[in-house]
ZAMARGU-4260 file (C-alpha; in steps of 0.2 Angstrom, whole numbers, plus 5000, padded with zeros to 4 digits):
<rodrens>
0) 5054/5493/5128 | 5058/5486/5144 | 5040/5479/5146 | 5040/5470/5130 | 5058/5462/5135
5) 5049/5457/5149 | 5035/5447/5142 | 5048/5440/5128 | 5058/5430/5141 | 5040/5428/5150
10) 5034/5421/5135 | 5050/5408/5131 | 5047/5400/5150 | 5028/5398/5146 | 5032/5385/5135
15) 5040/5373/5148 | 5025/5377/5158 | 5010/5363/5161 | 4994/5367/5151 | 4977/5367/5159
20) 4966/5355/5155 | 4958/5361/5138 | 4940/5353/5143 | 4939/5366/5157 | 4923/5377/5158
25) 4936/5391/5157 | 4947/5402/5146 | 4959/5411/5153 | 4966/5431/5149 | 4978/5435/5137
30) 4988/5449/5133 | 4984/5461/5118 | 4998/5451/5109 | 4996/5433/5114 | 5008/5431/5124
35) 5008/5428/5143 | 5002/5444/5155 | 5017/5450/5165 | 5016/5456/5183 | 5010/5473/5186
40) 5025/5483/5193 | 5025/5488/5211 | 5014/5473/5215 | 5021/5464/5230 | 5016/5446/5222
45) 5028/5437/5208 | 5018/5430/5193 | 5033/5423/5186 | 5027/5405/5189 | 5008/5409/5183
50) 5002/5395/5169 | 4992/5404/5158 | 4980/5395/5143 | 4990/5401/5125 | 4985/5390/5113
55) 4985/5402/5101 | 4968/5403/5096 | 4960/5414/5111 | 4941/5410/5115 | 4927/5424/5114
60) 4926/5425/5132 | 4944/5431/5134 | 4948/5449/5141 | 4959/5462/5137 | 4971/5466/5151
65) 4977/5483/5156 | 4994/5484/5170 | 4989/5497/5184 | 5000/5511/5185 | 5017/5505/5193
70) 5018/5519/5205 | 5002/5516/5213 | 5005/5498/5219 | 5015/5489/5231 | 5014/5484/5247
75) 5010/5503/5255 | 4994/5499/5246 | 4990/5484/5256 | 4993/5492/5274 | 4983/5506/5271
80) 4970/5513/5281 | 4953/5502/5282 | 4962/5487/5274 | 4956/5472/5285 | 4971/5461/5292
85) 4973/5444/5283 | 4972/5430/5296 | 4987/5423/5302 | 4986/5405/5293 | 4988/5418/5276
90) 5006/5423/5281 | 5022/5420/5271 | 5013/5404/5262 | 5012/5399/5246 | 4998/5393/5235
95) 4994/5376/5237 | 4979/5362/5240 | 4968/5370/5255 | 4973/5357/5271 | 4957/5347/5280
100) 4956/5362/5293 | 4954/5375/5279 | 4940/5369/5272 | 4925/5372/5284 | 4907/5362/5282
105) 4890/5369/5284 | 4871/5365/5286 | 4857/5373/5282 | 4839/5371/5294 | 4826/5368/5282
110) 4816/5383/5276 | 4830/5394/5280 | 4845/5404/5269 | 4856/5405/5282 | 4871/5393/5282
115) 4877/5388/5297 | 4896/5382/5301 | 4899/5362/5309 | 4909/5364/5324 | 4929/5362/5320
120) 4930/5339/5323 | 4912/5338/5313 | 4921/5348/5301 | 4937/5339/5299 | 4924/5323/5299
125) 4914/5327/5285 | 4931/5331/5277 | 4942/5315/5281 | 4926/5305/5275 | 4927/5315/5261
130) 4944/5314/5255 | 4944/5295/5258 | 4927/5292/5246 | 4936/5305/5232 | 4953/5297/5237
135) 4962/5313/5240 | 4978/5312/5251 | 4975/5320/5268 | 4988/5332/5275 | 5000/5327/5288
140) 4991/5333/5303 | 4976/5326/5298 | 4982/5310/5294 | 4990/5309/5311 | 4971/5311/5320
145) 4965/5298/5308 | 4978/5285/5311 | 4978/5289/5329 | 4959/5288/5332 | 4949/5285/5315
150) 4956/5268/5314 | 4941/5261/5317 | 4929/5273/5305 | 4936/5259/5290 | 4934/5274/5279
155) 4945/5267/5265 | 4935/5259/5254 | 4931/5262/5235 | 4919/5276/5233 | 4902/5265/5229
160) 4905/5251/5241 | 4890/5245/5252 | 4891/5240/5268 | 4876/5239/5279 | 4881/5235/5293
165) 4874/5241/5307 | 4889/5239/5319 | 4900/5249/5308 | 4905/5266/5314 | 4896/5280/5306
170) 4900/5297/5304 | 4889/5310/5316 | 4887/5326/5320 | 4879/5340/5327 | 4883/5331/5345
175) 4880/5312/5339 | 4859/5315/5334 | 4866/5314/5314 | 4874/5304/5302 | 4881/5310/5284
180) 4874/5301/5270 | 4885/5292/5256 | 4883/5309/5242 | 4890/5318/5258 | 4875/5330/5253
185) 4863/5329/5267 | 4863/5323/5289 | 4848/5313/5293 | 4842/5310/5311 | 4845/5293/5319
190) 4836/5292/5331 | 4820/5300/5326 | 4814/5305/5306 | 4811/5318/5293 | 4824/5330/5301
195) 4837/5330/5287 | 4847/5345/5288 | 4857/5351/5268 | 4877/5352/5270 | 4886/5362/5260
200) 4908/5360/5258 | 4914/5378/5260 | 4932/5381/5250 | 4927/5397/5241 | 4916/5410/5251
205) 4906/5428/5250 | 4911/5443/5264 | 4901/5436/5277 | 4910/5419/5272 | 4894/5409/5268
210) 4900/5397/5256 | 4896/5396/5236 | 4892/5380/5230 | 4899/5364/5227 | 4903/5364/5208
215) 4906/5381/5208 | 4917/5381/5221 | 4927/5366/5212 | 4930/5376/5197 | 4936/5391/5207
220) 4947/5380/5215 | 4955/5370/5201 | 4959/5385/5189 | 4965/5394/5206 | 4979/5380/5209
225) 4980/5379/5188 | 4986/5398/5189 | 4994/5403/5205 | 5001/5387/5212 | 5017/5391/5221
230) 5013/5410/5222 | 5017/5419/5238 | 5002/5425/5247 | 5002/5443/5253 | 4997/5450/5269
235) 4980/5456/5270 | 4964/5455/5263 | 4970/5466/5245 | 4986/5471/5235 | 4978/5488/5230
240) 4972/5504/5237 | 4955/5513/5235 | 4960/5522/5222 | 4967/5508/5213 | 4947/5501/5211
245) 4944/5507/5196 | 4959/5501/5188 | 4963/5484/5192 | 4972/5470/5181 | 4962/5454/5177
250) 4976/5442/5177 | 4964/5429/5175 | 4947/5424/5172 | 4933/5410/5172 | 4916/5408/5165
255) 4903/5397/5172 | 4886/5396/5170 | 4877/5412/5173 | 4894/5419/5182 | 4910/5426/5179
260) 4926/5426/5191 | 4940/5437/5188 | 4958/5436/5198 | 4965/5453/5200 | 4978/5448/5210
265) 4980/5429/5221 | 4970/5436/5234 | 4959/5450/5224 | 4943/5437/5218 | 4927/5442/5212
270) 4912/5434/5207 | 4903/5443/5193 | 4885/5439/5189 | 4884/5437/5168 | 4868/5447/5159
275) 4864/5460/5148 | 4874/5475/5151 | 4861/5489/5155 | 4855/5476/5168 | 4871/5472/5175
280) 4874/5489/5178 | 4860/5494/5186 | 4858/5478/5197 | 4873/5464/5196 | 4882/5464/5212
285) 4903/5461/5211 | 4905/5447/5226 | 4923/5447/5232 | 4929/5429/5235 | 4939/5421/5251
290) 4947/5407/5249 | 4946/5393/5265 | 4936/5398/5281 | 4940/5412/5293 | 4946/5402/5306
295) 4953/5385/5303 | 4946/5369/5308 | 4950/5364/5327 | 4950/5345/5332 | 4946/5351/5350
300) 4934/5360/5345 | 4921/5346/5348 | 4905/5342/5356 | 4905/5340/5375 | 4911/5325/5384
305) 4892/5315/5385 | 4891/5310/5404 | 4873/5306/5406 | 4860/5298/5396 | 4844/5302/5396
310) 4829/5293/5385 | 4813/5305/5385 | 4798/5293/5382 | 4782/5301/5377 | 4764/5297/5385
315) 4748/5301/5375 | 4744/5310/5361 | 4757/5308/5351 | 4747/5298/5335 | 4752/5309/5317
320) 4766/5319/5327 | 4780/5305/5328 | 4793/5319/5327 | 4787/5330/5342 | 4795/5322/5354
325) 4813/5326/5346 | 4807/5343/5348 | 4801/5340/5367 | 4818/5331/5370 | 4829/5346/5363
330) 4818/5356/5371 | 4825/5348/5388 | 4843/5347/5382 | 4842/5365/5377 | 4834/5370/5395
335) 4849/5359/5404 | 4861/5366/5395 | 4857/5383/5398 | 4858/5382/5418 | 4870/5371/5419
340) 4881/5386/5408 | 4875/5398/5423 | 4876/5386/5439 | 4888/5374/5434 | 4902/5385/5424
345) 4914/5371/5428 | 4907/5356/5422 | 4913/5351/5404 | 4903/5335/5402 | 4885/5339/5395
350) 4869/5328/5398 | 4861/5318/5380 | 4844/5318/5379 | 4838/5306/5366 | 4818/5302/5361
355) 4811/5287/5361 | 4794/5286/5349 | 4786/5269/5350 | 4768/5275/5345 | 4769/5273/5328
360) 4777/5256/5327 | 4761/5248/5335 | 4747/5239/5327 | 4735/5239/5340 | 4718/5234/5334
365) 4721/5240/5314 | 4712/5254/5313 | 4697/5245/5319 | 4693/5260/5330 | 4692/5273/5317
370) 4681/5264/5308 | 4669/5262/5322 | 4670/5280/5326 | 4654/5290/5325 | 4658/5302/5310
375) 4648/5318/5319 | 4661/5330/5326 | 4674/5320/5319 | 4688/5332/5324 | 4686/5329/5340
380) 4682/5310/5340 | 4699/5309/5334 | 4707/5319/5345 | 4701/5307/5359 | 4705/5291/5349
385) 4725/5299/5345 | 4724/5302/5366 | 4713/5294/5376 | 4713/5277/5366 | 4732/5273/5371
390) 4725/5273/5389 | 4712/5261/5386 | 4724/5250/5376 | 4735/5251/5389 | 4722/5244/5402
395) 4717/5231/5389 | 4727/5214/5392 | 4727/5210/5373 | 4735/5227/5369 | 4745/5229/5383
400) 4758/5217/5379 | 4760/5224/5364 | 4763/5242/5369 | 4778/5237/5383 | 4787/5225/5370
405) 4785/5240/5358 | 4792/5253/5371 | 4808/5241/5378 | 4813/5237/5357 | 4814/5257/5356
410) 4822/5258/5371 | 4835/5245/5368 | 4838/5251/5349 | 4839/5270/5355 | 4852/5263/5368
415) 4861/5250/5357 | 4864/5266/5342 | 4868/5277/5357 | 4885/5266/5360 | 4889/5262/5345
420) 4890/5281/5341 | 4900/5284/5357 | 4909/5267/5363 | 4919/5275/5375 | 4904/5281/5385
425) 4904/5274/5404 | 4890/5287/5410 | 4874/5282/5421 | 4856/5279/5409 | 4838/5288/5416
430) 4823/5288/5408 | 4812/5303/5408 | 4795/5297/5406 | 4780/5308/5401 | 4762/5305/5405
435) 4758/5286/5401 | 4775/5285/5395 | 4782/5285/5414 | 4768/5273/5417 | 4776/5261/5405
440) 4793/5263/5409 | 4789/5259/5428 | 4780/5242/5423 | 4796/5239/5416 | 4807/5244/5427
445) 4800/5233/5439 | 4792/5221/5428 | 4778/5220/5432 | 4763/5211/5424 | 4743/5211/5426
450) 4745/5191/5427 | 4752/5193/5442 | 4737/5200/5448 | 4728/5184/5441 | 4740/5172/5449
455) 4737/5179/5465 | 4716/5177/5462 | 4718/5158/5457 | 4730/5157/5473 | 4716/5166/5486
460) 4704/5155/5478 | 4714/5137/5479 | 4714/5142/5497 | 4699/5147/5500 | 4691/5131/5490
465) 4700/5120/5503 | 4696/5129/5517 | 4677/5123/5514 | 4671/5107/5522 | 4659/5106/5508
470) 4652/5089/5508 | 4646/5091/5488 | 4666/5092/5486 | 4670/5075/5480 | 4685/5069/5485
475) 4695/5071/5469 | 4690/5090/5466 | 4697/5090/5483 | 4713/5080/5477 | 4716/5087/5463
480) 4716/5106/5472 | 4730/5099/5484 | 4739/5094/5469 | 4739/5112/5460 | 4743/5121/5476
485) 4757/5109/5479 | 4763/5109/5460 | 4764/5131/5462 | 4772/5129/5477 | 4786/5119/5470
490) 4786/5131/5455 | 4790/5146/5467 | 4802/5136/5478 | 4813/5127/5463 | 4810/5141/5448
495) 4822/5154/5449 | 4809/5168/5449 | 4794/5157/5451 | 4778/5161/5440 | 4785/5179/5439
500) 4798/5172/5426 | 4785/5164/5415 | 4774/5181/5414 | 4788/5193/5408 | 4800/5189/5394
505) 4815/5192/5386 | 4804/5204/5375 | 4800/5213/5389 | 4817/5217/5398 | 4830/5231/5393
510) 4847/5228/5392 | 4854/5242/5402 | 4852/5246/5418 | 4843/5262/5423 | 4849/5276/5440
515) 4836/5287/5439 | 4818/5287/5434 | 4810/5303/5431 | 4790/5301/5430 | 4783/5320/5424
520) 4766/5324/5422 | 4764/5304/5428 | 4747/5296/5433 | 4756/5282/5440 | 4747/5285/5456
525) 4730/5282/5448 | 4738/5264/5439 | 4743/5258/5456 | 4728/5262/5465 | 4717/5252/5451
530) 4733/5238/5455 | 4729/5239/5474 | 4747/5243/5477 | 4756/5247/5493 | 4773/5252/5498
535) 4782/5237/5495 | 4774/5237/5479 | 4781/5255/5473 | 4798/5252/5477 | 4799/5232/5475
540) 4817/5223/5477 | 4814/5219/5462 | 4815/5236/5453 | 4830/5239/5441 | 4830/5259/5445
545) 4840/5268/5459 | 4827/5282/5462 | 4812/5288/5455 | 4806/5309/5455 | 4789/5311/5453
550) 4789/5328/5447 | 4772/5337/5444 | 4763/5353/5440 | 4749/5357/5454 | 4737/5362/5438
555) 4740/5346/5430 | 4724/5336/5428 | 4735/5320/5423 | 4747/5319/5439 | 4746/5312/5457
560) 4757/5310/5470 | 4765/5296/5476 | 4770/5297/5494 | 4754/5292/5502 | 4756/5277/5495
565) 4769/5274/5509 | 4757/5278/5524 | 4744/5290/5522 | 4749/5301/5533 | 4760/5309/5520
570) 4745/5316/5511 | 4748/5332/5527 | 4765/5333/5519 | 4768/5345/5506 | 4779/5339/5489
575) 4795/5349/5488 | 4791/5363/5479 | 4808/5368/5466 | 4813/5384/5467 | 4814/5397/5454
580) 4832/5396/5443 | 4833/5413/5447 | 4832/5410/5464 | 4852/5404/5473 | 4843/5390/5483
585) 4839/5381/5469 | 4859/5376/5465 | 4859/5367/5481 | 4853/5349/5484 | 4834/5347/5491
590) 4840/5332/5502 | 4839/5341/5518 | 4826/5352/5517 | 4812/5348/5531 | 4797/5341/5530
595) 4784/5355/5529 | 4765/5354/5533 | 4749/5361/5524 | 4746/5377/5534 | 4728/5371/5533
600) 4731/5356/5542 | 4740/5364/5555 | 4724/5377/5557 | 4713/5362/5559 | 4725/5353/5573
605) 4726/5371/5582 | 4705/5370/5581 | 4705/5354/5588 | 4718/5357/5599 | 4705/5373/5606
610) 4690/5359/5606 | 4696/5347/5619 | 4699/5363/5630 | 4683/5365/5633 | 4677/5374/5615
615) 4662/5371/5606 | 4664/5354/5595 | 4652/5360/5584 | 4661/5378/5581 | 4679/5370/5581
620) 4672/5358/5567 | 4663/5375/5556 | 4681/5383/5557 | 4693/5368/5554 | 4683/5362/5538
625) 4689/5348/5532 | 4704/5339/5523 | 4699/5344/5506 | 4699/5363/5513 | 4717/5370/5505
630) 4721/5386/5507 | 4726/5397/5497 | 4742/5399/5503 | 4745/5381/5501 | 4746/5385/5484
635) 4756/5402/5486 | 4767/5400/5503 | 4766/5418/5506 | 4757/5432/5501 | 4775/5443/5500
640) 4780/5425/5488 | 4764/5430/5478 | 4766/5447/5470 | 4784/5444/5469 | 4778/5441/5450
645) 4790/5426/5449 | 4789/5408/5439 | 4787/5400/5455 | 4781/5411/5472 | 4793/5402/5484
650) 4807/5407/5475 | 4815/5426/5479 | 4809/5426/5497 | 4818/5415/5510 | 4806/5406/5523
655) 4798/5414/5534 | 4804/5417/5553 | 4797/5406/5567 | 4784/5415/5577 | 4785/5422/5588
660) 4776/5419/5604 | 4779/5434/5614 | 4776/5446/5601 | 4759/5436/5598 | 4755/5439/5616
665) 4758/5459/5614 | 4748/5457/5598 | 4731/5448/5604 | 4719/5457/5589 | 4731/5449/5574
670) 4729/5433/5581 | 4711/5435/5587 | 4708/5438/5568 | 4701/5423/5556 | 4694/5426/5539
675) 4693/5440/5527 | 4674/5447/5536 | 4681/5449/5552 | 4674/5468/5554 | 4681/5470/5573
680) 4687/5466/5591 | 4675/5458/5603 | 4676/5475/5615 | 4668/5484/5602 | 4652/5476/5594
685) 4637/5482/5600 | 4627/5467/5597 | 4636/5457/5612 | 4626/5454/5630 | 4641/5451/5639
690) 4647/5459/5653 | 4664/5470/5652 | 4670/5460/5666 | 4666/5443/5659 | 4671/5449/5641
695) 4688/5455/5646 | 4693/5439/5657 | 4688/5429/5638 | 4698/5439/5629 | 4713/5435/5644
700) 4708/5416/5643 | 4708/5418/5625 | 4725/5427/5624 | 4733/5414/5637 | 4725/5399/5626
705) 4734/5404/5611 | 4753/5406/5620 | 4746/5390/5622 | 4743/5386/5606 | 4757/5395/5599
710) 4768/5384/5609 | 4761/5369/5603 | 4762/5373/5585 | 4778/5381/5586 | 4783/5359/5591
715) 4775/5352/5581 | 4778/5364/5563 | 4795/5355/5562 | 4791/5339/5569 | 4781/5331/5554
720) 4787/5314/5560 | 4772/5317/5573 | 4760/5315/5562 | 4768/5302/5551 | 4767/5294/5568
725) 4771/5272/5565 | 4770/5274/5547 | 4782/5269/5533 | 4794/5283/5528 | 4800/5287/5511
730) 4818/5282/5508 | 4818/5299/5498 | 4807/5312/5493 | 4797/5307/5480 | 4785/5321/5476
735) 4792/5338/5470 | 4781/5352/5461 | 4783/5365/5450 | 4777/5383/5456 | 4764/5390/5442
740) 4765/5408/5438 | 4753/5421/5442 | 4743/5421/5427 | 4740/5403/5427 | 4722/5401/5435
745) 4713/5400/5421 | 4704/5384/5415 | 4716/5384/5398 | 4732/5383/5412 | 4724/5367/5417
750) 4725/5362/5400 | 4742/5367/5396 | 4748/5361/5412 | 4750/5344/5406 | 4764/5349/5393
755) 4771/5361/5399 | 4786/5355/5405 | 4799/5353/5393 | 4801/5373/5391 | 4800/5373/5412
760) 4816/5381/5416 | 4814/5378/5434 | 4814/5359/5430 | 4829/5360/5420 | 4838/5366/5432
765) 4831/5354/5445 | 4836/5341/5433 | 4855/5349/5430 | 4855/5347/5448 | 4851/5330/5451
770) 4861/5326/5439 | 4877/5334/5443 | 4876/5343/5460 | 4887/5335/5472 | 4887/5331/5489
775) 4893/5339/5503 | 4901/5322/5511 | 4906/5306/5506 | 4893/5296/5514 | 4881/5305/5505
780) 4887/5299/5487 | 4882/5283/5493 | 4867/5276/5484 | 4852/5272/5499 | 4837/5269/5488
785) 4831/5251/5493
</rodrens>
């Protein structure tokens, strides 16, 4: 017979042939008699090279192979209808070891199934270092990148080898926040802990391509190259047609634990689950088999350029829960991202937001505290001491030291891992302080000190000591005083930095410098007051920040303003309110918008402004009320804004139109009207004495008064500068507020209010903006923040 011819001559080249490793966790199929299988006719694949396992003694777990009907077979078969198309990296090659971009790496989140693919550099990462630690030869385009740009990774040392140096490169992904540990079985966080993500090396994959594992996938992959090296691979996903399914060929097969793979062709794989018969009938699933990822492996396919750095710092509350400030800072990231995709489509750089945790690094008092605590409604008694206490420690000059040396070594070592990781970074660095934690970063910002306070006591004091002509005051008290005083003032005059250098340290300074300083949910207004600060206090020449936003929620019970602090006056200005990210005004800069007034304010000048015409004091006063009268629509700007049902009630509805003065004059009865129980005009209440005549020249005084008015308010709405009169001015804005929604006037909003910004997609996009909105004209890039 023919076939028997065949597998004679098939059989005397077999012999030449390299044997598998007979310590395999395999057998491979024989033919009825022995000898090695021939190729099925038709089939569009040459077998001729295949090295097959005869030594003549075949194991128990070997299978009897049946050739397919020749007929049937070919390559029709695998253009037939519904057959998938093989990807293009499939065609017209041969059967060799998978290159560095076919072989794709994968994570999995914890407590999830789901296997996730690295992005196509992290993947060819994770696979150079791999190769290098297995000392497996990379290919030629591979080793091209490496000896390009990997120079300095040093990956080319024994597997086994310590080196624990800190200024080594490391291998991260998932944008720089991981590095790959030495089993190359796990990524762990570097900058915060217990985030460590599984990874999984993909050669060998199920239909929806999530990868088997690792020793599996080795096995799969040695008796692959063991039987088929050399072999052409066929287009398509399959050499047979449906009705071929039944009656496949098993040219080869492996048994592992608990499964079986069989080759029916070089790309016909299945993974066969091993059990009772009955069982696997009824249940066992047949899992066909891909060998290398979908797609291959891209070296451009990489993480965005980083252009900005930004350290999130916590505040309070944050004792026990070290790691929820990663999930804050991502929370951020995740937010800028998301409008920076839909305002800034263009920008190809991408902002890096990095936590900083300092809380649990600190001693403070030794637990001294919980062990004074009153054990009666101990929840909450420990709630206020994992909050309110790092307040108080804060204010406490033997803690406070302390907690600032404890924040800048996480700064700098947060900054220092940063640019190791990404040397060719030349981006700017802000801080993005929450709550006490952009209290903290302010003081060292501007290094400030409590002492400083103290100096400036013993100074008043010196001064006012020798200012006495106490005649008890021996003359050597009174020598010795001139002698301090003299001795300060040649301190100040000689030390570069005077007493100031003595009170902060080398502890206490960062070793970058800082553009921006975002202070959210910040009670920094409150510190300074306690401080007796001023204006040249806030913004100091000595402050190592370009800018400072002081961005607030108006529920939040923590924040305060800052611009008063300038000249009080500013307290009749509002913050600037960010607009909605759905709204278009939002993607422009907020430099120029105008100063606006509180419409109460402008009610009370226009009641004053009716007093010193001859009005009632007395009445004007009852109708003004005072400062601390806001209206509601100082919260809301309209009422239209209001049931717009937006995240922020300025947002969809563009300013209102200046009034009108002439269509307030047609109009006398809108005007005329002030409250919600207004229940008529004047001409028609029947409890008035007044004559018609003498009622109807008041309601024409009235009328001409408010043209009147109207004029005067319609000069002095834009011109806030009025009532900022002589004051200082802000060199910026300062103050911007977030617009709550409509459902959040409850007492739990208040609450909430104080962490609810780092989901806050209204400040994302703020933030995306300040960040990489750019100005209309040259001048204006310039920095101008003294």
């Amino acid at each position: 017979m023919v076939l028997g011819r065949k597998s004679k001559d098939r059989k005397a080249k077999s012999d030449d042939s390299e044997a598998p490793d007979p310590s395999a966790k395999y057998s491979m199929a024989q033919t009825k008699d022995g000898g090695d299988l021939s190729r099925p006719a038709g089939l569009p694949v040459s077998f001729s090279n295949m090295q097959i396992e005869n030594n003549g003694n075949p194991s128990s777990s070997s299978s009897t192979v049946i050739p397919p009907p020749a007929a049937k077979s070919g390559p029709a078969a695998a253009s037939s209808k519904g057959t998938p198309v093989a990807p293009l990296r499939n065609r017209r090659r041969k059967v060799t070891e998978l290159k560095c971009s076919e072989v794709r790496w994968f994570f999995q989140e914890p407590k999830q199934t789901v296997w996730t693919p690295f992005n196509g550099r992290d993947s060819i990462m994770l696979e150079i270092k791999y190769r290098k630690e297995k000392r497996i030869d990379l290919d030629e385009a591979i080793q091209t990148i490496y000896d390009e740009t990997l120079g300095h990774y040093k990956m080319d040392h024994p597997e086994g080898s310590e080196d624990n140096s800190e200024e080594k490169p490391m291998v991260v992904v998932l944008n720089g926040q991981y590095k790959v540990n030495k089993e190359n079985s796990r990524i762990d966080p570097i900058y915060w802990k217990e985030d460590s993500k599984e990874i999984r090396r993909g050669t060998w994959f199920s239909m929806d391509y999530q990868p088997l594992e690792m020793p599996l996938s080795d096995s799969i992959e040695k008796n692959h190259l063991q039987c088929f090296r050399n072999q052409m691979i066929p287009e398509g996903t399959t050499v047979f047609s449906k009705s071929e399914t039944s009656n496949k060929p098993i040219l080869a097969e492996l048994h592992v634990d608990g499964y079986d793979v069989r080759w029916n062709s070089v790309i016909d794989i299945s993974l066969h689950q091993k059990g009772n018969a009955i069982l696997r009938y009824l249940w066992a699933k047949t899992t066909p088999l891909r060998r290398g990822y979908e797609r291959e492996a891209d070296w451009n396919d990489a993480s965005a350029e980083i252009s900005h750095l930004i350290l999130v710092v916590h505040g309070i509350g944050q004792k026990g829960y070290e790691n929820l400030i990663a999930t804050n800072a991502n929370q951020v990231r995740d937010g800028v991202v998301n409008a920076m995709e839909k305002c800034y489509p263009d920008e190809k750089s991408r902002p890096m937001f990095l936590p900083v945790e300092w809380r649990s690094s600190l001693v403070l008092d030794g637990g001294l505290t919980d062990n004074i605590t009153i054990p009666k409604m101990s929840s909450m008694r420990a709630s206020l001491n994992s909050t309110a206490m790092d307040v108080m420690y804060y204010q406490s000059p033997l803690f406070r030291t302390e907690i600032v040396r404890g924040v800048v070594a996480q700064l700098n070592r947060t900054y220092k891992l940063f640019k190791a990781n990404n040397p060719q970074f030349n981006g700017h660095v802000h801080i993005f302080g929450h709550s006490l934690g952009s209290v903290i970063c302010y003081d060292v910002l501007t290094q400030y000190s409590p002492l400083m306070l103290y100096d400036k006591y013993v100074t008043k004091s010196i001064d006012e000591y020798l200012e006495k002509n106490d005649s008890e005051n021996t003359k050597e008290a009174r020598k010795a005083m001139e002698a301090m005083k003299l001795a300060r003032e040649q301190l100040r005059e000689h030390m570069d930095g005077g007493i100031h250098r003595l009170l902060v340290t080398n502890d206490e300074q960062l070793n970058f410098k800082v553009k921006y300083l975002f202070a959210v949910g910040s009670p920094l207004g409150v510190f300074l007051t306690m401080r007796g600060g001023e204006s040249a206090d806030l913004l100091s020449k000595a402050t190592n920040v370009e800018r400072i936003f002081n961005i607030f929620h108006p529920y939040d019970p923590v924040a305060y303003r800052l611009e008063p602090f300038f000249t009080a006056e500013y307290k009749h200005i509002r913050p600037i309110k960010l607009f909605s990210q759905a709204d278009l005004r939002a993607r422009a800069s907020y430099a120029d918008l105008p100063l606006d007034v509180y419409k109460h304010y402008l009610k009370k000048l226009k009641n004053q402004k009716k007093a010193k015409n001859g009005k009632d004091d007395k009445a004007a006063d009852a109708k003004s009320g005072g400062d601390d009268e806001i209206d509601e629509e100082d919260e809301c700007d309209s009422d239209e804004d209001a049931r717009s049902g937006c995240s922020s009630p300025r947002s969809m509805t563009p300013p209102p139109p200046p009034c009108d003065v002439a269509a307030a004059n047609k109009e006398p009865k809108a005007v005329v009207k002030k409250g919600w129980f207004s229940f008529g005009s004047s001409n028609n209440n029947p409890k008035k004495t007044q004559s018609s005549a003498s009622l109807q020249s008041q309601v024409q005084a009235t009328s001409t008064e408010h043209i009147e008015v109207g004029k005067e308010a319609e000069a002095e709405l834009p011109l806030a500068e009025r009532i900022l009169g002589s004051g200082v001015r802000v060199p910026h804005r300062i103050d911007f507020q977030l617009q709550p929604a409509l459902t959040e006037k409850s007492y739990w909003s208040v609450l909430k209010s104080h962490f609810a910004y780092w989901t806050n997609a209204d400040m994302a996009l703020f933030l995306a903006n300040v960040l990489y909105c750019k100005p209309a004209k040259p001048e204006e890039a310039k920095p101008t923040w003294a």
